[in-house]
N, C-alpha and C positions, 0 to 999 in steps of 0.2 A: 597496348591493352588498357580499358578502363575497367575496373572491377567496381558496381555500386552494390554496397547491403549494406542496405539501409537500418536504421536501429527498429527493433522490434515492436509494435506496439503492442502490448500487455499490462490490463489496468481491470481494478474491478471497478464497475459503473455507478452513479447512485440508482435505486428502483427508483423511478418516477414513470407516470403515465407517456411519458414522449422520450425516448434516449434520443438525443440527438451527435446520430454519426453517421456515415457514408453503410452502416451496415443494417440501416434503418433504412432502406428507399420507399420513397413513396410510389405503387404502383398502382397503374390505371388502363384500362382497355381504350380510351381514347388518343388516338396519337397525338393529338393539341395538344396533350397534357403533359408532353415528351420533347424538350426544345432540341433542336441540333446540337452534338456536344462538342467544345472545344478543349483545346489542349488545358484551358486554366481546370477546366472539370478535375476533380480527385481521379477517378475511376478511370480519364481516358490521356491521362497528363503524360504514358510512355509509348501510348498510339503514334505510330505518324501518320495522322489523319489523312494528308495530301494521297498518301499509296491506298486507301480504303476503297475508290472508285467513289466515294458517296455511299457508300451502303449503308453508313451508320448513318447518313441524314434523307435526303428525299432521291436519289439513283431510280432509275425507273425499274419495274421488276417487269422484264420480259420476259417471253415465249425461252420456257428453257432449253439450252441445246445440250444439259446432260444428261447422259442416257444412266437407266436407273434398271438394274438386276439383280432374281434374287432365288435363292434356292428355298423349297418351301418341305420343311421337316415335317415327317406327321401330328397331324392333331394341331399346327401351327397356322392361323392364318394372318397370310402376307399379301397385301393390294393396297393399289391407290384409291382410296374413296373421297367423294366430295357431297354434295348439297348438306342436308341436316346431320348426317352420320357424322359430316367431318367437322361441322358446325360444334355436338355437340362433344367432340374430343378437345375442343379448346379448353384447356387449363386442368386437365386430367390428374396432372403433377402440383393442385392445388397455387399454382402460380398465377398473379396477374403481372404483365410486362412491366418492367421499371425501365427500360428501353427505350429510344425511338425507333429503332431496328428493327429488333421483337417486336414492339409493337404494329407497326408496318407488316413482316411478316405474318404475322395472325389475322391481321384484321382485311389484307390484300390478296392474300393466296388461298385461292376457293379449295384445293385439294389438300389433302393428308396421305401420305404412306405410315401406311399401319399396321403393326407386328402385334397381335396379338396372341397370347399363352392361353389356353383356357387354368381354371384353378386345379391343383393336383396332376398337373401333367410334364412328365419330366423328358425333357427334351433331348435326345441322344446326341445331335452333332449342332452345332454351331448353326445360328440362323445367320447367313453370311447376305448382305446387301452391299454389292458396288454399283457407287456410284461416278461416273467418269464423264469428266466435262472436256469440252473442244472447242471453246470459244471464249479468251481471259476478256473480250470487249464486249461481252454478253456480261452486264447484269443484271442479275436477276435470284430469284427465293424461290425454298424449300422449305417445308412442316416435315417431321415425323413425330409420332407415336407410337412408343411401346408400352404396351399394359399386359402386367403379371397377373395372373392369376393366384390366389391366395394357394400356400404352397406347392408352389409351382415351381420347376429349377431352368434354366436356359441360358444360354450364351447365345447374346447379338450383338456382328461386330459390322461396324459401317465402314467401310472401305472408299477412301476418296484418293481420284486419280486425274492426267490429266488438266488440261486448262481452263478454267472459268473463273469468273468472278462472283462468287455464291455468298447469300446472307442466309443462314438456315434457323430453326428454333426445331430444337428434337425436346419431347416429352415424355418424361416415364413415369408411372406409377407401379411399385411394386408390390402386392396383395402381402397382405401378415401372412408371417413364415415361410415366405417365399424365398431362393438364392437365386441370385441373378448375375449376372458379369454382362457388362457394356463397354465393348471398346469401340473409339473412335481413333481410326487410321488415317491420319493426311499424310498421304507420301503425292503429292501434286506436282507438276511439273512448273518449273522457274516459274513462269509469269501468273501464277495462281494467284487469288487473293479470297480467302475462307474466313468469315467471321460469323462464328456459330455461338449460340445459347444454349447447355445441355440443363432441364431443370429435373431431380428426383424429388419423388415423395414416397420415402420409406416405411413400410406397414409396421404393426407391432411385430415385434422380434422375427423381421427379417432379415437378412441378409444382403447387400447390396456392394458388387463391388464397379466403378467407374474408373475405365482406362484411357488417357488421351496421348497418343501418341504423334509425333510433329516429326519429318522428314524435309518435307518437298516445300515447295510456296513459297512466294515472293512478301506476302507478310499472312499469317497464320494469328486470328485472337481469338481464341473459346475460354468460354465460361464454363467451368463444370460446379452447379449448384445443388445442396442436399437440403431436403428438412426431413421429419421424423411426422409421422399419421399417429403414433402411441409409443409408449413404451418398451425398451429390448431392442429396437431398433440398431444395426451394424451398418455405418458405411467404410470401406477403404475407395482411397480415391489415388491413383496412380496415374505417373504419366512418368514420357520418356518423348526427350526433342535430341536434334542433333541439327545445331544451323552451322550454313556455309555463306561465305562472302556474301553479304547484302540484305542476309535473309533476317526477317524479324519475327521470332515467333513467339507469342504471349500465352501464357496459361491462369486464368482467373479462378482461383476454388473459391466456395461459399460453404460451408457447413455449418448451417445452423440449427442450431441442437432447440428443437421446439416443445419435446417431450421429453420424461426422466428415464433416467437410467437408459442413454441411448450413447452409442458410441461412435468415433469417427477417426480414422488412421489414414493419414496423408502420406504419399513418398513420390516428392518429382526429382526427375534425373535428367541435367543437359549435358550436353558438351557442345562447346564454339571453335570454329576455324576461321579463318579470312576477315579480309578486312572489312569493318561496318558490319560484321554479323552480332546482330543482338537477340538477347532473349530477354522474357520479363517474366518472372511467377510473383503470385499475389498470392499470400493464403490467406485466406480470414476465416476464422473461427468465431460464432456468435453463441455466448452461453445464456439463453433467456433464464429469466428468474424461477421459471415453470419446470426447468431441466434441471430437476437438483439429481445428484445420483451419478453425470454423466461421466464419460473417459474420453479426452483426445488429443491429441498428439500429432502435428505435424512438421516435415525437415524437406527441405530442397538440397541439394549438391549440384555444385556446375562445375565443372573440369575445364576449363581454358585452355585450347592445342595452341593458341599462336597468339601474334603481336594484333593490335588492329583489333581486339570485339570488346565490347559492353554488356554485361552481365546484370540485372537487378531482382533483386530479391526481397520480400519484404514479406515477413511473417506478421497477423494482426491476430494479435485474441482478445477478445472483450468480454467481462464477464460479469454476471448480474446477481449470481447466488455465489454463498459461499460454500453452498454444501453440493462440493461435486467430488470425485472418487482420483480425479486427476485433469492436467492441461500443462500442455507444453510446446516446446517447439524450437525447433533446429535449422538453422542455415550457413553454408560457406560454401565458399567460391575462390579457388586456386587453380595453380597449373600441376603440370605434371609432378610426381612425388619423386622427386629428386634422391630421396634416400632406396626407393622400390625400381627407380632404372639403375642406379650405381649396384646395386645387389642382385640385377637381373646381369648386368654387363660381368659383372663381378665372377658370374658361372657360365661365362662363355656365351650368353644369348646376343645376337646383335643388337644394335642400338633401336631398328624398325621391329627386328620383332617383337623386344623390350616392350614399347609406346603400345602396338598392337595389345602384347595381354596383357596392360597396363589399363587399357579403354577398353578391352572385354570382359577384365573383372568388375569395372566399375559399372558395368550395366548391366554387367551378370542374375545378378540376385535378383535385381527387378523384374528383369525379363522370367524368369521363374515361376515369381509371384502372380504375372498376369493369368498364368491356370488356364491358356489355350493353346498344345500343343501343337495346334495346325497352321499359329503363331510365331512358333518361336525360331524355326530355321530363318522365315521369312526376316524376322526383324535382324537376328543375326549376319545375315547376309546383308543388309542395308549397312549396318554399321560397319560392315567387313568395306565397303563399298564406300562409305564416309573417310574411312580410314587411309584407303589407297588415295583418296585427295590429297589428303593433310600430307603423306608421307612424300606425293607427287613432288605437292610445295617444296619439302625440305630436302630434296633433293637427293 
Protein backbone atom coordinates (compact mmCIF):
# COMPACT_ATOMS: atom_id res chain seq x y z
CA UNK A 1 0.00 0.00 0.00
CA UNK A 2 1.41 3.58 -0.84
CA UNK A 3 -0.66 6.23 0.97
CA UNK A 4 0.51 10.08 -0.51
CA UNK A 5 -1.06 13.42 1.39
CA UNK A 6 0.63 15.64 0.37
CA UNK A 7 1.10 18.96 2.71
CA UNK A 8 -1.59 21.31 2.25
CA UNK A 9 -1.17 24.34 0.54
CA UNK A 10 -2.60 27.33 2.39
CA UNK A 11 -1.15 30.94 2.14
CA UNK A 12 -2.41 34.34 1.94
CA UNK A 13 -1.36 35.86 -1.53
CA UNK A 14 0.11 39.32 -2.08
CA UNK A 15 -2.84 41.56 -4.20
CA UNK A 16 -1.05 42.32 -7.27
CA UNK A 17 -2.46 42.74 -10.90
CA UNK A 18 -1.01 39.07 -11.95
CA UNK A 19 -1.01 36.18 -8.99
CA UNK A 20 0.99 33.81 -10.41
CA UNK A 21 -0.27 30.05 -9.66
CA UNK A 22 -1.58 27.07 -11.47
CA UNK A 23 -5.15 28.73 -10.06
CA UNK A 24 -4.73 31.55 -12.36
CA UNK A 25 -4.87 29.74 -15.85
CA UNK A 26 -4.67 31.54 -18.76
CA UNK A 27 -7.81 30.81 -20.95
CA UNK A 28 -8.29 31.04 -24.68
CA UNK A 29 -10.86 29.62 -27.38
CA UNK A 30 -8.08 28.90 -29.63
CA UNK A 31 -6.63 25.61 -29.42
CA UNK A 32 -2.88 26.78 -30.58
CA UNK A 33 -3.08 28.44 -27.55
CA UNK A 34 -3.24 25.06 -25.52
CA UNK A 35 0.07 22.86 -26.01
CA UNK A 36 -0.15 19.06 -25.35
CA UNK A 37 0.26 18.34 -21.63
CA UNK A 38 2.76 16.37 -20.17
CA UNK A 39 3.53 14.69 -16.94
CA UNK A 40 6.14 17.79 -15.87
CA UNK A 41 2.54 19.99 -16.12
CA UNK A 42 1.35 20.84 -12.33
CA UNK A 43 -2.26 19.88 -13.22
CA UNK A 44 -1.66 16.67 -15.03
CA UNK A 45 1.72 15.23 -13.19
CA UNK A 46 -0.87 12.15 -11.47
CA UNK A 47 -2.48 11.47 -14.99
CA UNK A 48 -1.13 8.41 -16.69
CA UNK A 49 -1.12 10.08 -19.82
CA UNK A 50 -0.21 6.80 -21.96
CA UNK A 51 -4.10 5.12 -20.71
CA UNK A 52 -5.98 8.78 -21.99
CA UNK A 53 -6.15 7.36 -25.67
CA UNK A 54 -4.91 10.94 -26.69
CA UNK A 55 -7.95 12.71 -25.66
CA UNK A 56 -6.23 15.24 -23.73
CA UNK A 57 -3.89 15.97 -26.90
CA UNK A 58 -5.04 15.72 -30.69
CA UNK A 59 -7.17 11.68 -30.68
CA UNK A 60 -9.47 12.20 -33.53
CA UNK A 61 -13.11 12.92 -32.34
CA UNK A 62 -15.25 10.38 -34.33
CA UNK A 63 -18.89 9.63 -35.31
CA UNK A 64 -20.05 8.74 -31.70
CA UNK A 65 -21.20 5.19 -31.06
CA UNK A 66 -22.85 6.28 -27.52
CA UNK A 67 -26.18 6.21 -27.48
CA UNK A 68 -27.72 9.23 -25.58
CA UNK A 69 -31.48 9.06 -23.55
CA UNK A 70 -33.47 10.91 -21.82
CA UNK A 71 -36.80 11.31 -19.88
CA UNK A 72 -38.27 14.74 -20.57
CA UNK A 73 -40.18 16.19 -17.23
CA UNK A 74 -42.81 18.96 -17.79
CA UNK A 75 -42.12 22.47 -18.72
CA UNK A 76 -38.39 20.89 -19.16
CA UNK A 77 -36.78 20.93 -22.48
CA UNK A 78 -34.30 18.27 -23.41
CA UNK A 79 -32.58 17.96 -27.26
CA UNK A 80 -29.62 17.79 -29.14
CA UNK A 81 -29.17 21.12 -30.95
CA UNK A 82 -26.50 22.37 -33.40
CA UNK A 83 -25.86 25.38 -35.91
CA UNK A 84 -26.08 29.03 -34.21
CA UNK A 85 -28.26 27.69 -31.16
CA UNK A 86 -25.41 25.49 -30.17
CA UNK A 87 -22.96 28.07 -31.31
CA UNK A 88 -24.33 30.51 -29.14
CA UNK A 89 -24.43 28.10 -25.62
CA UNK A 90 -20.69 28.05 -25.78
CA UNK A 91 -19.43 29.51 -22.48
CA UNK A 92 -22.91 29.89 -20.81
CA UNK A 93 -20.98 29.02 -17.41
CA UNK A 94 -18.98 32.24 -18.29
CA UNK A 95 -15.85 30.01 -18.96
CA UNK A 96 -13.10 30.19 -21.56
CA UNK A 97 -11.20 26.63 -21.96
CA UNK A 98 -7.75 26.56 -20.10
CA UNK A 99 -7.54 23.10 -21.85
CA UNK A 100 -6.37 21.52 -24.83
CA UNK A 101 -9.37 19.01 -24.56
CA UNK A 102 -11.90 21.53 -23.79
CA UNK A 103 -10.71 23.47 -26.01
CA UNK A 104 -10.92 20.83 -28.96
CA UNK A 105 -14.27 19.89 -27.64
CA UNK A 106 -15.93 23.32 -28.05
CA UNK A 107 -14.37 24.41 -31.02
CA UNK A 108 -14.84 20.53 -32.90
CA UNK A 109 -18.21 19.34 -31.97
CA UNK A 110 -21.00 21.09 -33.92
CA UNK A 111 -23.81 19.84 -31.54
CA UNK A 112 -24.94 20.41 -27.89
CA UNK A 113 -27.45 18.34 -25.63
CA UNK A 114 -29.27 20.83 -23.81
CA UNK A 115 -31.30 20.79 -20.61
CA UNK A 116 -33.04 23.55 -20.29
CA UNK A 117 -35.28 24.88 -16.93
CA UNK A 118 -37.40 27.71 -17.84
CA UNK A 119 -37.19 30.56 -14.57
CA UNK A 120 -39.71 29.75 -11.60
CA UNK A 121 -40.37 26.21 -12.68
CA UNK A 122 -39.85 23.69 -10.20
CA UNK A 123 -39.28 20.42 -11.51
CA UNK A 124 -41.01 17.34 -9.76
CA UNK A 125 -38.72 14.17 -10.66
CA UNK A 126 -35.24 14.04 -11.65
CA UNK A 127 -34.28 15.10 -15.30
CA UNK A 128 -32.45 11.54 -15.73
CA UNK A 129 -30.00 11.51 -19.19
CA UNK A 130 -28.11 7.99 -19.94
CA UNK A 131 -25.55 8.03 -21.68
CA UNK A 132 -23.99 4.32 -22.76
CA UNK A 133 -21.11 3.77 -24.90
CA UNK A 134 -20.04 0.35 -26.81
CA UNK A 135 -16.93 0.95 -28.42
CA UNK A 136 -13.62 1.75 -25.65
CA UNK A 137 -11.50 2.12 -29.50
CA UNK A 138 -13.94 4.82 -30.50
CA UNK A 139 -12.68 8.23 -29.64
CA UNK A 140 -14.41 10.62 -29.71
CA UNK A 141 -16.67 14.10 -27.86
CA UNK A 142 -19.42 15.34 -26.17
CA UNK A 143 -21.01 19.16 -25.11
CA UNK A 144 -23.75 19.47 -22.62
CA UNK A 145 -25.62 22.23 -21.35
CA UNK A 146 -27.73 22.92 -18.64
CA UNK A 147 -29.27 26.22 -17.91
CA UNK A 148 -31.34 27.17 -14.82
CA UNK A 149 -33.71 29.44 -14.98
CA UNK A 150 -33.72 32.13 -12.26
CA UNK A 151 -35.58 30.48 -9.34
CA UNK A 152 -36.01 27.56 -10.81
CA UNK A 153 -35.46 23.99 -8.56
CA UNK A 154 -34.30 20.62 -10.61
CA UNK A 155 -32.33 17.72 -10.37
CA UNK A 156 -30.13 16.44 -13.41
CA UNK A 157 -28.37 13.41 -13.24
CA UNK A 158 -26.07 12.12 -16.22
CA UNK A 159 -25.64 8.61 -16.14
CA UNK A 160 -22.60 6.99 -17.94
CA UNK A 161 -22.32 3.43 -18.77
CA UNK A 162 -20.84 0.84 -20.84
CA UNK A 163 -17.54 1.17 -23.10
CA UNK A 164 -16.01 4.32 -24.91
CA UNK A 165 -13.46 6.36 -24.95
CA UNK A 166 -15.28 9.83 -24.34
CA UNK A 167 -13.65 13.56 -23.86
CA UNK A 168 -16.79 15.51 -22.80
CA UNK A 169 -17.11 19.43 -21.51
CA UNK A 170 -20.73 19.80 -19.68
CA UNK A 171 -21.97 23.49 -18.96
CA UNK A 172 -24.14 24.95 -16.33
CA UNK A 173 -25.36 28.20 -15.42
CA UNK A 174 -27.67 28.59 -12.58
CA UNK A 175 -30.27 31.75 -12.58
CA UNK A 176 -30.17 33.84 -9.12
CA UNK A 177 -32.09 32.00 -6.55
CA UNK A 178 -32.35 29.10 -8.20
CA UNK A 179 -31.53 25.25 -6.38
CA UNK A 180 -30.09 22.91 -8.35
CA UNK A 181 -28.37 19.35 -7.95
CA UNK A 182 -26.00 17.85 -10.80
CA UNK A 183 -24.88 14.49 -10.55
CA UNK A 184 -22.60 12.89 -12.69
CA UNK A 185 -22.62 8.87 -12.51
CA UNK A 186 -19.58 6.90 -14.07
CA UNK A 187 -20.38 3.41 -13.29
CA UNK A 188 -18.49 2.29 -17.09
CA UNK A 189 -17.36 -0.82 -17.74
CA UNK A 190 -13.50 -1.93 -17.37
CA UNK A 191 -12.11 -0.71 -20.50
CA UNK A 192 -13.78 2.85 -20.35
CA UNK A 193 -11.71 5.90 -20.40
CA UNK A 194 -13.90 9.41 -19.33
CA UNK A 195 -12.18 12.68 -19.20
CA UNK A 196 -14.72 15.41 -18.58
CA UNK A 197 -14.84 19.32 -17.72
CA UNK A 198 -18.00 20.19 -15.44
CA UNK A 199 -17.84 24.23 -15.26
CA UNK A 200 -20.68 26.22 -12.97
CA UNK A 201 -21.63 29.63 -12.78
CA UNK A 202 -23.68 30.36 -9.80
CA UNK A 203 -26.37 33.31 -9.64
CA UNK A 204 -26.75 35.65 -6.80
CA UNK A 205 -28.02 33.59 -3.79
CA UNK A 206 -28.45 30.55 -5.39
CA UNK A 207 -28.06 27.41 -4.48
CA UNK A 208 -25.92 24.86 -6.39
CA UNK A 209 -25.07 21.44 -5.37
CA UNK A 210 -22.49 19.11 -7.70
CA UNK A 211 -22.19 15.37 -7.39
CA UNK A 212 -19.37 13.22 -9.00
CA UNK A 213 -19.62 9.83 -8.50
CA UNK A 214 -16.72 7.25 -9.90
CA UNK A 215 -17.41 3.25 -9.97
CA UNK A 216 -16.50 1.76 -13.24
CA UNK A 217 -13.54 2.75 -15.85
CA UNK A 218 -10.30 1.94 -16.59
CA UNK A 219 -9.04 5.64 -15.80
CA UNK A 220 -11.79 8.29 -14.86
CA UNK A 221 -10.50 12.33 -14.55
CA UNK A 222 -13.32 15.21 -14.04
CA UNK A 223 -12.97 18.50 -13.26
CA UNK A 224 -15.73 19.70 -11.27
CA UNK A 225 -15.42 23.73 -11.50
CA UNK A 226 -17.54 26.71 -9.59
CA UNK A 227 -17.47 30.52 -9.79
CA UNK A 228 -20.06 32.86 -8.41
CA UNK A 229 -22.30 35.48 -11.16
CA UNK A 230 -22.95 37.86 -7.51
CA UNK A 231 -23.32 37.67 -4.33
CA UNK A 232 -25.14 34.85 -1.70
CA UNK A 233 -24.10 32.46 -3.86
CA UNK A 234 -23.98 28.49 -2.24
CA UNK A 235 -22.08 25.71 -3.87
CA UNK A 236 -21.53 22.04 -2.12
CA UNK A 237 -19.62 19.84 -4.23
CA UNK A 238 -19.70 16.18 -3.46
CA UNK A 239 -18.30 13.06 -4.69
CA UNK A 240 -17.94 9.41 -3.88
CA UNK A 241 -15.27 6.72 -6.05
CA UNK A 242 -14.63 3.22 -5.11
CA UNK A 243 -11.50 2.00 -7.42
CA UNK A 244 -10.53 -1.80 -7.94
CA UNK A 245 -7.36 -3.43 -9.24
CA UNK A 246 -5.85 -1.03 -12.01
CA UNK A 247 -8.33 1.43 -11.86
CA UNK A 248 -7.31 5.23 -11.84
CA UNK A 249 -9.93 7.62 -10.89
CA UNK A 250 -9.22 11.44 -10.37
CA UNK A 251 -11.35 14.05 -9.08
CA UNK A 252 -10.33 17.90 -9.69
CA UNK A 253 -12.50 20.61 -7.75
CA UNK A 254 -12.08 24.47 -8.53
CA UNK A 255 -14.09 26.79 -6.41
CA UNK A 256 -13.42 29.91 -7.03
CA UNK A 257 -15.19 32.33 -5.00
CA UNK A 258 -15.44 35.46 -7.46
CA UNK A 259 -18.09 37.38 -5.49
CA UNK A 260 -18.73 38.27 -1.67
CA UNK A 261 -20.31 36.61 0.77
CA UNK A 262 -20.49 33.47 -1.29
CA UNK A 263 -20.01 30.10 -0.07
CA UNK A 264 -18.47 26.56 -0.93
CA UNK A 265 -18.58 23.06 1.02
CA UNK A 266 -16.59 20.28 -0.38
CA UNK A 267 -16.91 16.38 0.97
CA UNK A 268 -15.16 13.59 -1.29
CA UNK A 269 -15.30 10.06 -0.26
CA UNK A 270 -13.04 6.85 -1.75
CA UNK A 271 -12.26 3.68 -0.84
CA UNK A 272 -9.37 1.41 -2.66
CA UNK A 273 -8.98 -2.41 -3.43
CA UNK A 274 -6.36 -4.26 -5.46
CA UNK A 275 -3.39 -3.92 -6.61
CA UNK A 276 -2.24 -0.53 -8.80
CA UNK A 277 -5.64 0.90 -7.95
CA UNK A 278 -5.18 4.63 -7.53
CA UNK A 279 -7.17 7.63 -6.88
CA UNK A 280 -6.17 11.40 -6.93
CA UNK A 281 -8.58 14.29 -5.42
CA UNK A 282 -7.28 17.80 -5.90
CA UNK A 283 -9.20 20.63 -4.03
CA UNK A 284 -8.42 24.02 -4.66
CA UNK A 285 -10.06 26.71 -3.27
CA UNK A 286 -9.31 30.38 -4.77
CA UNK A 287 -10.36 33.38 -2.46
CA UNK A 288 -10.10 36.55 -5.02
CA UNK A 289 -9.58 39.94 -3.30
CA UNK A 290 -13.20 40.87 -4.51
CA UNK A 291 -14.82 37.87 -2.10
CA UNK A 292 -14.53 39.46 1.06
CA UNK A 293 -17.45 38.07 3.28
CA UNK A 294 -16.98 34.25 2.02
CA UNK A 295 -17.14 30.60 3.90
CA UNK A 296 -15.46 27.43 2.73
CA UNK A 297 -14.38 24.55 3.70
CA UNK A 298 -13.25 21.49 2.12
CA UNK A 299 -12.02 17.43 3.51
CA UNK A 300 -11.44 14.36 1.38
CA UNK A 301 -11.43 10.59 3.33
CA UNK A 302 -9.94 7.63 1.56
CA UNK A 303 -10.37 4.11 3.36
CA UNK A 304 -7.71 1.82 2.01
CA UNK A 305 -9.25 -2.09 1.90
CA UNK A 306 -5.94 -3.76 0.85
CA UNK A 307 -2.04 -3.94 0.19
CA UNK A 308 -1.06 -2.70 -3.49
CA UNK A 309 -3.16 0.99 -3.91
CA UNK A 310 -1.96 4.73 -3.94
CA UNK A 311 -4.04 7.19 -2.67
CA UNK A 312 -3.13 11.17 -3.17
CA UNK A 313 -4.76 13.88 -1.78
CA UNK A 314 -3.96 17.39 -1.93
CA UNK A 315 -6.03 20.07 -0.39
CA UNK A 316 -4.91 23.93 -1.97
CA UNK A 317 -6.38 27.24 -0.56
CA UNK A 318 -5.17 30.54 -1.60
CA UNK A 319 -6.18 33.47 -0.47
CA UNK A 320 -6.15 37.20 -1.51
CA UNK A 321 -8.35 39.06 1.20
CA UNK A 322 -8.32 38.92 4.78
CA UNK A 323 -11.69 39.70 5.33
CA UNK A 324 -13.57 36.40 4.93
CA UNK A 325 -16.16 34.71 7.52
CA UNK A 326 -14.01 31.32 7.30
CA UNK A 327 -11.59 28.77 5.15
CA UNK A 328 -10.46 25.50 5.80
CA UNK A 329 -9.81 22.05 5.11
CA UNK A 330 -9.32 18.45 5.94
CA UNK A 331 -7.69 15.30 4.59
CA UNK A 332 -6.58 11.64 5.58
CA UNK A 333 -6.17 8.45 4.26
CA UNK A 334 -6.07 5.18 6.41
CA UNK A 335 -7.21 1.67 6.51
CA UNK A 336 -9.55 -0.03 8.28
CA UNK A 337 -10.27 1.24 12.07
CA UNK A 338 -8.97 -1.34 13.82
CA UNK A 339 -10.45 -0.27 17.26
CA UNK A 340 -14.42 -0.22 15.24
CA UNK A 341 -13.68 -4.15 13.94
CA UNK A 342 -12.31 -5.35 17.51
CA UNK A 343 -15.64 -3.73 19.03
CA UNK A 344 -17.83 -5.02 16.31
CA UNK A 345 -16.05 -8.68 16.65
CA UNK A 346 -16.16 -8.08 20.27
CA UNK A 347 -20.31 -8.37 20.15
CA UNK A 348 -20.33 -11.48 18.17
CA UNK A 349 -20.45 -9.78 14.55
CA UNK A 350 -18.23 -11.68 11.93
CA UNK A 351 -15.12 -10.38 10.84
CA UNK A 352 -16.96 -9.75 6.77
CA UNK A 353 -19.77 -8.44 8.23
CA UNK A 354 -17.74 -6.28 10.66
CA UNK A 355 -15.60 -4.65 7.22
CA UNK A 356 -19.21 -4.59 5.50
CA UNK A 357 -20.84 -1.99 8.06
CA UNK A 358 -17.63 -0.64 8.63
CA UNK A 359 -17.53 0.62 4.54
CA UNK A 360 -21.32 1.46 4.75
CA UNK A 361 -21.12 3.71 7.51
CA UNK A 362 -18.31 5.33 5.89
CA UNK A 363 -20.22 6.29 2.77
CA UNK A 364 -23.40 6.46 4.54
CA UNK A 365 -23.73 10.04 5.34
CA UNK A 366 -22.62 11.05 1.90
CA UNK A 367 -24.76 9.06 0.13
CA UNK A 368 -27.71 10.96 2.13
CA UNK A 369 -26.40 14.25 1.43
CA UNK A 370 -26.61 13.66 -2.42
CA UNK A 371 -30.74 14.50 -1.87
CA UNK A 372 -31.87 11.93 -4.71
CA UNK A 373 -33.79 9.17 -3.48
CA UNK A 374 -34.14 7.38 -6.83
CA UNK A 375 -30.22 7.31 -6.04
CA UNK A 376 -29.58 5.89 -3.20
CA UNK A 377 -30.53 2.15 -3.27
CA UNK A 378 -28.70 2.26 -6.66
CA UNK A 379 -25.45 3.46 -5.20
CA UNK A 380 -25.91 1.27 -2.11
CA UNK A 381 -25.98 -1.57 -4.09
CA UNK A 382 -22.87 -0.79 -6.09
CA UNK A 383 -20.96 -0.53 -2.90
CA UNK A 384 -22.69 -3.80 -1.65
CA UNK A 385 -21.10 -5.14 -4.90
CA UNK A 386 -17.51 -3.51 -4.47
CA UNK A 387 -17.56 -5.06 -1.15
CA UNK A 388 -18.26 -8.81 -2.19
CA UNK A 389 -14.85 -8.22 -4.33
CA UNK A 390 -12.69 -7.01 -1.51
CA UNK A 391 -14.10 -9.81 0.83
CA UNK A 392 -13.78 -12.39 -2.42
CA UNK A 393 -10.04 -11.44 -2.11
CA UNK A 394 -9.76 -12.14 1.60
CA UNK A 395 -10.98 -15.10 1.36
Amino acid sequence: MTVTQEPAAARAVETTDKVLSHLHPAGSWDVADHPVPGRKDEIWRFTPLKRLKELHADAPFRTSTTTCTWNTPDGVRVEGVDGAEAEALKGISGWVPNSRFAARVLAEVPSVLLVDVPADLEVAEPVMVDLAGTDADNTEAGRVALRFGAHSRAVVVLSHSGSAALAQVVEIAVGDGADVTVVSLQDWADDAVHLSHHQAKVGRDATYKHVAISFGGDLVRMDANVTYDGPGGSAELLGLYFADAGQHLEHRIFADHTAPRTKSNVVYKGALQGEDAHTVWIGNVLIRKVAEGIDTYEENRNLVLTDGCRADSVPNLEIETGEIEGAGHASATARFDDEQLFYLRSRGVSEEEARRLVVHGFFADLIRKIGVPALEERLQTTVESELERHLLELG
